[in-house]
C-alpha positions, 0 to 999 in steps of 0.5 A: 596545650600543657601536658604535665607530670606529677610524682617522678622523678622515679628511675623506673618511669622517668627516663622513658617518659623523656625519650617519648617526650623527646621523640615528639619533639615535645616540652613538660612540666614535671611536679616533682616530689622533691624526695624523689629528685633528692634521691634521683639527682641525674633523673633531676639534672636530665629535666632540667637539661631538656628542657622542661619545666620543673614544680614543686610538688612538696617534699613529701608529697603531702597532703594540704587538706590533712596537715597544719599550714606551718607544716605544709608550707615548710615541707613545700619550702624545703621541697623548693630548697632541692627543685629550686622553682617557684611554680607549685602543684598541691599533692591532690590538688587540695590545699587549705585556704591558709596554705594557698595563701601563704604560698600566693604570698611566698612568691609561688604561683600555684599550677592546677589542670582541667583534665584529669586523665585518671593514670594512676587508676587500675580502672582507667586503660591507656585507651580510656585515658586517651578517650578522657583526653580526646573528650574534655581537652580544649585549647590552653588545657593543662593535662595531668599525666604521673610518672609514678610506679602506679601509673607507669604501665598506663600512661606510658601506652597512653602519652605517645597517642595523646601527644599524636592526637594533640599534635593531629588537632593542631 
């Protein structure tokens, strides 16, 4: 199982979304913004000191799907300037076939996930998001968490029971 995180890193989310993690005992990938990292230099510095995984997420989080492929692939380069990986995330999970092309042919390989637990929705309550991860979660799942002002409130309830439900299913 592969928890993972998109949009940090943000001060107001990150550092407890590490305590939890550490206090299970248990290793992420962050998809970072890499505005945000620039702007977060030690939240940066402490992924990276724990131990987990960092990907590209764009500079500006921007939208494949909406933008010309020159533009998206240089705001993802930059963005790989600042995080210094090669394992990518489109914002969204949508970018044009150029564009994943061109990423596939920078070097780049490109992360999606199977389970979408809907954190960052009003409409989804920590047990929701639970139940979304309790129902579709299979072995090898990657699960897309954000550490992000929108989500926070929710998936900070929510990932100390998925971690204990993942590590009660072995």
């Amino acid at each position: 199982m592969y928890i993972t995180f998109d949009d940090g890193p943000i001060p107001e989310c990150t550092p407890q979304v590490l305590d939890i993690l550490a206090r299970y005992g248990v290793k992420a990938t962050f998809f970072m913004v890499a505005d945000n990292a620039l702007r977060n230099p030690d939240l940066l510095a402490r992924v990276r000191a724990e131990g987990h995984s960092i990907g590209n997420h764009t500079f500006h989080h921007m939208r494949g799907h909406q933008s010309l492929t020159s533009v998206y692939i240089d705001d993802a380069l930059l963005g790989e300037h600042i995080l210094q990986t090669k394992l990518f995330r489109p914002p969204h999970g949508r970018m044009r076939y150029s564009q994943k092309k061109a990423m596939l042919d920078a070097g780049y390989t490109i992360y999606l996930w199977d389970i979408l637990t809907h954190d960052y929705s009003p409409y989804y309550p920590a047990d929701r998001i639970l139940s979304v991860v309790k129902r579709y979660t299979r072995n090898g799942s990657i699960i897309v968490l954000h550490d992000s002002l929108k989500s926070m409130e929710r998936m900070l309830d929510a990932l100390p029971r998925i971690i204990e439900w993942l590590q009660s299913e072995g």
